[in-house]
MIKE-576828 format. One record per residue: x, y, z of N, C-alpha, C in turn. Coordinates in pm, whole numbers, plus 32768, in hexadecimal, padded with zeros to 4 digits. Layout:
! MIKE-576828
XYZXYZXYZ...
END
This chain:
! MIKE-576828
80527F8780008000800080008056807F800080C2805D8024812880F0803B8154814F7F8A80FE81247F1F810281827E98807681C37E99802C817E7EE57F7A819A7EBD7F7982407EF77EF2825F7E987EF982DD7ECF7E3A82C57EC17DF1831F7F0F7D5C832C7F257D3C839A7E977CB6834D7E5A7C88838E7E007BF583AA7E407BBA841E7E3E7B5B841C7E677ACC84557DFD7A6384317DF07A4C848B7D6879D584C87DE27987854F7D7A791E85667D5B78A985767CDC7850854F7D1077EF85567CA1775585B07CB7778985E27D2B772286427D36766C86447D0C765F85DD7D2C75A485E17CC7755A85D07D86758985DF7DD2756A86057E4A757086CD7E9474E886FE7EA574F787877EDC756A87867F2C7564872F7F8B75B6875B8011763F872A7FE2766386F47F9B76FF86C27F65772D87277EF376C487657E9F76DA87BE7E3C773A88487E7A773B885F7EDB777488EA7F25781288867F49783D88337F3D789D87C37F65791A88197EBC78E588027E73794988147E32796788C37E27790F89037E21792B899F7E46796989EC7EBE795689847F1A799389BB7F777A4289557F8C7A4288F27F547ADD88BE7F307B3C88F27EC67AE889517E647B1689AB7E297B508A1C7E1B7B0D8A497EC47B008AC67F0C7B6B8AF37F867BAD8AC37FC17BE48AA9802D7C6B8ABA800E7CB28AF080787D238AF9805A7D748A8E80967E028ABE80507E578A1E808E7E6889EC811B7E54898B81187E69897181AF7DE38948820F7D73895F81E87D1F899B82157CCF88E7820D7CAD88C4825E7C44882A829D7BCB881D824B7B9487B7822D7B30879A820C7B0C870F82487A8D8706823C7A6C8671827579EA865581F77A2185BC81F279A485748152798684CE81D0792384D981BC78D0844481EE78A583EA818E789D834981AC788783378142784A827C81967800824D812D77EE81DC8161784B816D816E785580F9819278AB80A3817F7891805B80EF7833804480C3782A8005803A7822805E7FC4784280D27FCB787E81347F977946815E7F6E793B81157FB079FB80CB7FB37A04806F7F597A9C808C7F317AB1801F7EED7B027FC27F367B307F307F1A7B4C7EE47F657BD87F177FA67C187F3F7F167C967F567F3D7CAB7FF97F827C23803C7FA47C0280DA80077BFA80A5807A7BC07FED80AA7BAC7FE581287C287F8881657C847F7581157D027F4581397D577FD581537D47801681277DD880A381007D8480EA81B17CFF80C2819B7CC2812D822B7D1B80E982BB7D1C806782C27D618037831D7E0E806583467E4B808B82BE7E9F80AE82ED7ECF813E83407F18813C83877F4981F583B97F8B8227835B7FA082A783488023831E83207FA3835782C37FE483D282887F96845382547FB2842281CD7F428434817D7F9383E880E07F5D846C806C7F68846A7FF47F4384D07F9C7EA884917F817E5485127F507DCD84E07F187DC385257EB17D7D85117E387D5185077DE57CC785637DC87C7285AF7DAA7C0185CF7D7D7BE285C87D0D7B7285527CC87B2485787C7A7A96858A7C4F7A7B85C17C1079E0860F7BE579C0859B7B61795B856F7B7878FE851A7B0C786C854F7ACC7865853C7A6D77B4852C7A4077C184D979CD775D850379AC773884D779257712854478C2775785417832775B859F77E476EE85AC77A3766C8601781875EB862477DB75B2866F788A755886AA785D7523870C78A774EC86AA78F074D68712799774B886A77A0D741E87037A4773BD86DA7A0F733A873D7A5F732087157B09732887A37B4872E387747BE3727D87707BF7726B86E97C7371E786CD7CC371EF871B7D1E718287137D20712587987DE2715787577E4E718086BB7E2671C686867EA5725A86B57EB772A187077E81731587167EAE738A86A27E16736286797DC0739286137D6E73B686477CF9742886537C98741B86397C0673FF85917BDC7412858C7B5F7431851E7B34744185477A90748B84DC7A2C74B0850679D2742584FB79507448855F78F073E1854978B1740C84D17839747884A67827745C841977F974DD83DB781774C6838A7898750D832778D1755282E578D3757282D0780E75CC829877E0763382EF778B764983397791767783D57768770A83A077B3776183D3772F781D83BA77607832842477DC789E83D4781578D083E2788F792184467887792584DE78E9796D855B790079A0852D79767A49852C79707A92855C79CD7B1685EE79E47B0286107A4B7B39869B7A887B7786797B157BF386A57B097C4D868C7B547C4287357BA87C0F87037C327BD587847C847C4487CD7CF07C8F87887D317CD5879C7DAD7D3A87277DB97D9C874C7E0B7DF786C87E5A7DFD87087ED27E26869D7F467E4D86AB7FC77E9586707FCC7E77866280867EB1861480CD7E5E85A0812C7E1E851281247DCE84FD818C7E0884D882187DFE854882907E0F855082E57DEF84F983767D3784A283487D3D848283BE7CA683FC83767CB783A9837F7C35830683597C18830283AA7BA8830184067B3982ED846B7AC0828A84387AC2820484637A3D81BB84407A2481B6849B797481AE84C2790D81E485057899816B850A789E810584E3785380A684C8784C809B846277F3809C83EC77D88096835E781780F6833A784C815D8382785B81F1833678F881F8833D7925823382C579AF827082C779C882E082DE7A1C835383297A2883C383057AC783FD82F67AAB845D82987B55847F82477B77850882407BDE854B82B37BEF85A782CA7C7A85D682497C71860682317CFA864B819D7D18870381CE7D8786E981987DA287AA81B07DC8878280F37D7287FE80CD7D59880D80407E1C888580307E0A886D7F997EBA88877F567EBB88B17ED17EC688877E767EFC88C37E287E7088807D9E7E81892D7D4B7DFE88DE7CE27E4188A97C7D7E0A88387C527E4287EA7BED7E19883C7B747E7F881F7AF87E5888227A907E0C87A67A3B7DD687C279D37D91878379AD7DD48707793E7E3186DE794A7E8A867178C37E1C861C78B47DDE85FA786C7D9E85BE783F7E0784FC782C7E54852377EF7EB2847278067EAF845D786F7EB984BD78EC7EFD849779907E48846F79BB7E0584AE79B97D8184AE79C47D0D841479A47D4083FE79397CF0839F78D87D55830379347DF2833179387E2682AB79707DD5828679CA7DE982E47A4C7DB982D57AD97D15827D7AAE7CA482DA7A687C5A82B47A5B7C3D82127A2B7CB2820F79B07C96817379707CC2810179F27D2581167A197D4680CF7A9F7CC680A57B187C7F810C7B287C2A80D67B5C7B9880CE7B3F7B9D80DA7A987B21805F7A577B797FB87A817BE17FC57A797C027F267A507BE07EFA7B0A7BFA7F457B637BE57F127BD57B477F387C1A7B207F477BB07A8C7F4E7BCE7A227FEE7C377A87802D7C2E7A8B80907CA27A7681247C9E79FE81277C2379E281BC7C0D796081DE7C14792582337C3B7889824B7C79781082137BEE7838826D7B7A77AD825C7B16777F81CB7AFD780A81597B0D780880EC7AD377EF808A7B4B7849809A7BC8784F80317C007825806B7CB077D3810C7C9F77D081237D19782A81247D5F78C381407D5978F7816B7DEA794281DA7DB0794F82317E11798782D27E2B79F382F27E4D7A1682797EA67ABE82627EF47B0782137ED77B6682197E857B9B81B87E587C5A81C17E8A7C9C819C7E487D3C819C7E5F7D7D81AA7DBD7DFC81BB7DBC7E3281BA7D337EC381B77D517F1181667CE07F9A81497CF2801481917C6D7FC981EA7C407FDE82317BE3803982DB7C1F808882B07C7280C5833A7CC080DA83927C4A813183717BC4817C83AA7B66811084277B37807883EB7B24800584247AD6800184637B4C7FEA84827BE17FCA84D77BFF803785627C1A80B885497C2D811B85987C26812485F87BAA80B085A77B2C80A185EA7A8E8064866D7AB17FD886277B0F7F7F86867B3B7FBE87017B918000871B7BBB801A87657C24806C87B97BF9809C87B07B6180CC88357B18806788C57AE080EA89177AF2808D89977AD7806289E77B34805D8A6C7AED80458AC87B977FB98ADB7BB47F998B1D7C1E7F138B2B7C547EB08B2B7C197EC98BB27C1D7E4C8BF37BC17E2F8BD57B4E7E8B8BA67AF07E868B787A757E4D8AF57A947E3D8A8B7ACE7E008A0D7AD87D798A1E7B047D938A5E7B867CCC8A987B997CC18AB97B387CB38AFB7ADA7C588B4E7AB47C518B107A467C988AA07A0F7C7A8A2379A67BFD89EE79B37C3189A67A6D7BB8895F7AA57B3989917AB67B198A397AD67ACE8A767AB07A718A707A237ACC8A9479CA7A7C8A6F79297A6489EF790D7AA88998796B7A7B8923791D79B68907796F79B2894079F6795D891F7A3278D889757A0F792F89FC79D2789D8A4979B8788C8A47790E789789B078E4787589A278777818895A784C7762898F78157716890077F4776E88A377C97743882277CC769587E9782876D487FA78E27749881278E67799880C7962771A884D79E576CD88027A4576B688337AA076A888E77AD1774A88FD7AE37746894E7B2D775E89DE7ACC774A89B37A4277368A1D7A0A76CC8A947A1977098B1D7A35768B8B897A5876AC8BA07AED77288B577B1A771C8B507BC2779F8BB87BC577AB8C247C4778228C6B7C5478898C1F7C6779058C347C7E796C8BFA7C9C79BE8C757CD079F68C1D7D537A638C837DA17A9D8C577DEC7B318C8F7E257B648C427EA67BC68CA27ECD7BEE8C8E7F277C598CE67F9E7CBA8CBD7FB17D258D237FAC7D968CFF7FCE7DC18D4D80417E3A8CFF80A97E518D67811C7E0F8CD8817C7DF68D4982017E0F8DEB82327EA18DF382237EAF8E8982197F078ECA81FA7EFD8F6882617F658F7C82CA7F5A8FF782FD7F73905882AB7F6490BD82957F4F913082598000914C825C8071915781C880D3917981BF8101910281A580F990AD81AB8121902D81C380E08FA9813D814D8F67810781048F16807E80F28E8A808E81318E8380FD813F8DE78142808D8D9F816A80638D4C814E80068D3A818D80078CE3821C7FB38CE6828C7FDF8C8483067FA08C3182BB7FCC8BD482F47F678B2D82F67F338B1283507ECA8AC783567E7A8A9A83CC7EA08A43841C7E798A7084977EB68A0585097E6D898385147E7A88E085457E1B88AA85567E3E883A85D37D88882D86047D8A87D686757D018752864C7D2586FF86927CD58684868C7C6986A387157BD6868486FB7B91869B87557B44861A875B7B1F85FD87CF7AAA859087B37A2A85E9881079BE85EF87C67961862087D67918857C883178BF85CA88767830854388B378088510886378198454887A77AC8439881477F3843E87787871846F876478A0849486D57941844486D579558412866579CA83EB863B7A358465862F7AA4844086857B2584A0865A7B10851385F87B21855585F87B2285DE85597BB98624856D7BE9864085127C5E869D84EE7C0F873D84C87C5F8762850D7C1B880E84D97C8E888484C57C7088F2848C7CA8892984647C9F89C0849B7CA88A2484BB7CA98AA184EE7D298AEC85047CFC8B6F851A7D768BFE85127D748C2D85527DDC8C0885AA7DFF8C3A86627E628CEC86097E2D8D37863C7E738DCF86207E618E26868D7EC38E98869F7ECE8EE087147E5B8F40873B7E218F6987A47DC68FD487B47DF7904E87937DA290BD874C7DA7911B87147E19911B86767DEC90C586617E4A90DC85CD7E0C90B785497E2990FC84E47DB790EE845C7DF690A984047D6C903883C27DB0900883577D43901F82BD7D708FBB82687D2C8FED81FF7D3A8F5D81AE7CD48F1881557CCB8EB6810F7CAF8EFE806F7CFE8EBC80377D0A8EDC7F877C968EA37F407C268ECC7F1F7BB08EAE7EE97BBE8E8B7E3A7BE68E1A7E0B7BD78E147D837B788DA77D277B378DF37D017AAD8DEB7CCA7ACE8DD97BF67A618D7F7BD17A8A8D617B4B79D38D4A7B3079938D8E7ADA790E8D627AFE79238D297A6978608D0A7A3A78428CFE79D378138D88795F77B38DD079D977A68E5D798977098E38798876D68DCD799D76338D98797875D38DDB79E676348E037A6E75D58E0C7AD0764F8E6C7B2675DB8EDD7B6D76488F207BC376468EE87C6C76CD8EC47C8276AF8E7F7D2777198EE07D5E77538ED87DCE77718EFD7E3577998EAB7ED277F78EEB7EDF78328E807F8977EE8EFC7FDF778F8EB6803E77868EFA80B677FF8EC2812B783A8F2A8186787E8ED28200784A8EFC8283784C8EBC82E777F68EA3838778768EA283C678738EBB842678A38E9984A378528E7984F178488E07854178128DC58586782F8E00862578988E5F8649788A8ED286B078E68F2C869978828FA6869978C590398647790A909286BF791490408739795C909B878E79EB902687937A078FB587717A758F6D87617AB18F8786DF7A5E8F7486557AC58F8085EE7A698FEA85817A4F904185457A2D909E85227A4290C2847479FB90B4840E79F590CD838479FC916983627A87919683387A8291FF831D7A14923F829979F592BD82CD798992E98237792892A6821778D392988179786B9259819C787891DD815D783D916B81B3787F90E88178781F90998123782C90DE80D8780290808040783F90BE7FB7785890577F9C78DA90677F0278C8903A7E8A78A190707E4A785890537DC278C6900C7D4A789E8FA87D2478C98F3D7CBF790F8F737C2679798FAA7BF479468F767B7579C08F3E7B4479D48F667AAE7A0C8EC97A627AAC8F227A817B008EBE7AD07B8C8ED27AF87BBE8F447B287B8C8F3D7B8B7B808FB47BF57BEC8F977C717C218FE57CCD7C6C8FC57D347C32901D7DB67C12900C7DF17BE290917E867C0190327F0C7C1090BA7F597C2E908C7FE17BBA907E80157BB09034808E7B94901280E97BB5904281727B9C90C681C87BCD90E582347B9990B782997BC9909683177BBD907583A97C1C906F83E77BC290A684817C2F90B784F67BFD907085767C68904B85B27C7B900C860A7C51905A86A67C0F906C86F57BFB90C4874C7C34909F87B17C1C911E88417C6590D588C37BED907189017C48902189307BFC8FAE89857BE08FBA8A157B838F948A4D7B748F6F8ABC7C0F8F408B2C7C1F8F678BA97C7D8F1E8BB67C8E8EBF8BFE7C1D8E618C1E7C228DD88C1A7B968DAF8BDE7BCB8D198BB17B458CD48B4E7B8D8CC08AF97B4F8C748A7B7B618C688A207B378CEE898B7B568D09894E7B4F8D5E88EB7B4B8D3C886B7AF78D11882C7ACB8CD687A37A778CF487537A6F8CE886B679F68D2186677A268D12860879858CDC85BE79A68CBB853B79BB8CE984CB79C08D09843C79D28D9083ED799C8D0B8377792B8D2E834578EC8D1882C578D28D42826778FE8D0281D978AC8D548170787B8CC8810A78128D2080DA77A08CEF807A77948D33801D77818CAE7FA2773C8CFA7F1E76A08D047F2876888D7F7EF775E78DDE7F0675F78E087E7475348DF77E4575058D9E7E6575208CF57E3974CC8CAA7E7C74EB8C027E4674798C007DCC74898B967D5674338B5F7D0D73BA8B3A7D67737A8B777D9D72DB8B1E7DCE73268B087E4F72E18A597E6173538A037EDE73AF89FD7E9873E18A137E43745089A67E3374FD8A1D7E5C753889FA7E7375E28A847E9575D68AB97DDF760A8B117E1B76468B587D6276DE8B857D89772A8B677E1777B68B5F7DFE77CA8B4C7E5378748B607EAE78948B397F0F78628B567F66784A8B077FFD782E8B38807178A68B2C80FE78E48B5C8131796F8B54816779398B84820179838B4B828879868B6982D47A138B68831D7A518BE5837C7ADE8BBC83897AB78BEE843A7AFE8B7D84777AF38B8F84F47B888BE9855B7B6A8C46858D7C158C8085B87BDA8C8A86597C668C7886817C6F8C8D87307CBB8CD7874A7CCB8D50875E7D108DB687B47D858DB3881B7DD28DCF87FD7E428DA488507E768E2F88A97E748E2289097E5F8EB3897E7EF18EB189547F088F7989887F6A8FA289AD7F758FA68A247FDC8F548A3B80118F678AC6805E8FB78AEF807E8FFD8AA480EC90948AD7807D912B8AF6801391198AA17F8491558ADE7F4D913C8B367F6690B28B707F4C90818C037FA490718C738020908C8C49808B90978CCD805E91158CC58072916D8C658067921A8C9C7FE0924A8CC87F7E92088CBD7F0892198D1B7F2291D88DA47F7491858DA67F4F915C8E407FC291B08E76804D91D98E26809F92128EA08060927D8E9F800492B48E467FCF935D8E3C7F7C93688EBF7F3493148EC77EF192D88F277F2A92C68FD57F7092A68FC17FEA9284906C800D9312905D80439351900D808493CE8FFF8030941490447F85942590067F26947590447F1A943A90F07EFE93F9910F7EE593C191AE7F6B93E191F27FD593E991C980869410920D806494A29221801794E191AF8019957291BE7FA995CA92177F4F9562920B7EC2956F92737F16957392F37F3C94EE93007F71951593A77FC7957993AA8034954D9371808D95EB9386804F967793D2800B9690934F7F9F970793777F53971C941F7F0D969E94217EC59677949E7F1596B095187F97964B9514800096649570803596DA958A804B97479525807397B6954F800897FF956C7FAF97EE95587F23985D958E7EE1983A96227EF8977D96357ECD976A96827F27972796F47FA1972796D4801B96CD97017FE3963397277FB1960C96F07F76955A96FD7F6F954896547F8894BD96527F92949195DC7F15943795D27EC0944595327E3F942A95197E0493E794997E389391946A7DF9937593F27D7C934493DE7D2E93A794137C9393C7940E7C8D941993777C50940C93037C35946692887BD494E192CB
END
């Protein structure tokens, strides 16, 4: 198992999985995700590779079928003819960080990396490899598979950023393609203001009640200091959308100006926020969200992102409050004492 690497696809004809590939699109490096999945949704050789430990590379790919997919009121596409040749799109790579089975259930924590380009030879290998092992959703139902093809994915992983998004972009906002008509955007950073470096996210393993292990991801940063996320947006032009952003508490982390940022085709804008003073004991946390506005109906019309940060006190703002503090009560008495010759640290 030590060449295999995790392929994972999507096929999106599910509402609540459809926001899965926009927001793996969306995110900057480093940054956690978690995908669930059944056990007979694996492939044999996904529930051998799950047993093993260490962090391995993953794979993203995007499937349909090359024909328009109409939605149900239940939350469903499906294709309009079923037997329609097979689209693949090479979406994301990682890292998978953390296999948690749960009973029937798998779950697969990844810090998302670098966007693949699209080679079509590197693409089609991976793919033919696992028709022969039986292990691709349209045909044989499973989503999770493995692949021993390192060379094809090292193919993938050429090329710079922006130039590969924004491939993967056209290829996605192209009929019969799904997500054609849908915005597209993602962030890069944070980035403090002066500064080109982006941090990376810190991460901890939690086990929630009742919940299997999770890996998570968040941005421990100092109180009172501003940062800013690089907003780059590639639309279609069919529809005008927009990122609204929240803070989830506006006296912890704070959206400079007014926070909604309008879409269009290859655009770059900031993103401002600041970090406020904290409490000085407790915890200090809050979330910072943004959303594409408006959605198709129910269904997302682009990314939806949430980034969690924790505040990290100054403690040199808190030694000099407390000696400011002793300073004042040294000087109270003082005072006391010469007016009253007894010493009093009564306020």
């Amino acid at each position: 198992m030590n060449g295999e690497f995790w392929v994972i696809f999507d096929t999106s004809t599910l509402r609540d999985y459809y926001q899965d590939v926009h927001n793996l699109l969306a995110m900057p490096e480093g940054f956690v995700i978690r995908y669930e999945y059944r056990t007979k949704y694996l492939s044999d050789e996904a529930i051998k590779l799950a047993e093993s430990a260490g962090a391995r590379p993953v794979l993203f790919l995007y499937t349909q079928r090359d024909t328009e997919y109409p939605r149900n009121t239940d939350g469903t596409s499906f294709p309009r003819d079923p037997a329609g040749a097979e689209l693949y799109f090479a979406t994301r790579v990682g890292t998978m960080i953390n296999v948690t089975r749960d009973g029937d259930n798998y779950y697969f924590d990844f810090q998302v990396a670098e966007y693949p380009n699209q080679d079509q030879g590197a693409i089609e290998a991976i793919r033919d490899e696992l028709y022969v092992k039986g292990s691709v959703p349209l045909k044989n139902g499973k989503w999770v598979a493995t692949s021993s093809l390192m060379d094809k994915l090292e193919v993938l992983k050429l090329g710079e950023t922006q130039q590969n998004w924004a491939e993967i972009v056209h290829r996605l906002s192209t009929p019969p393609v799904q997500f054609s008509g849908d915005a597209f955007w993602r962030v890069e950073g944070p980035f403090q203001p002066g500064n080109s470096t982006a941090i990376k996210p810190s991460l901890k393993y939690d086990t929630p009640s009742g919940r299997p292990p999770q890996a998570r991801s968040f941005f421990y940063i100092p109180e009172n200091s501003s940062w800013k996320f690089d907003l780059v947006s590639e639309t279609s032009g069919k529809a005008q959308y927009s990122v609204e952003g929240k803070s989830s508490d506006t006296g912890t982390l704070t959206i400079m100006g007014t926070p909604t940022y309008g879409l269009r085709q290859y655009t770059r804008q900031d993103i401002e926020y600041r970090a406020q003073s904290t409490a000085l004991f407790g915890q200090a946390a809050a979330d910072l969200s943004l959303e594409t506005v408006p959605h198709n109906g129910e269904w997302p019309s682009g990314p939806k992102l949430t980034f969690r940060y924790e505040l990290q006190r100054n403690w040199r703002r808190i030694a000099l409050g407390f000696a400011s503090g002793i300073a004042g009560l040294l000087l109270l008495a003082l005072s006391g004492f010469i007016l009253t010759g007894k010493i009093s640290f009564k306020p």
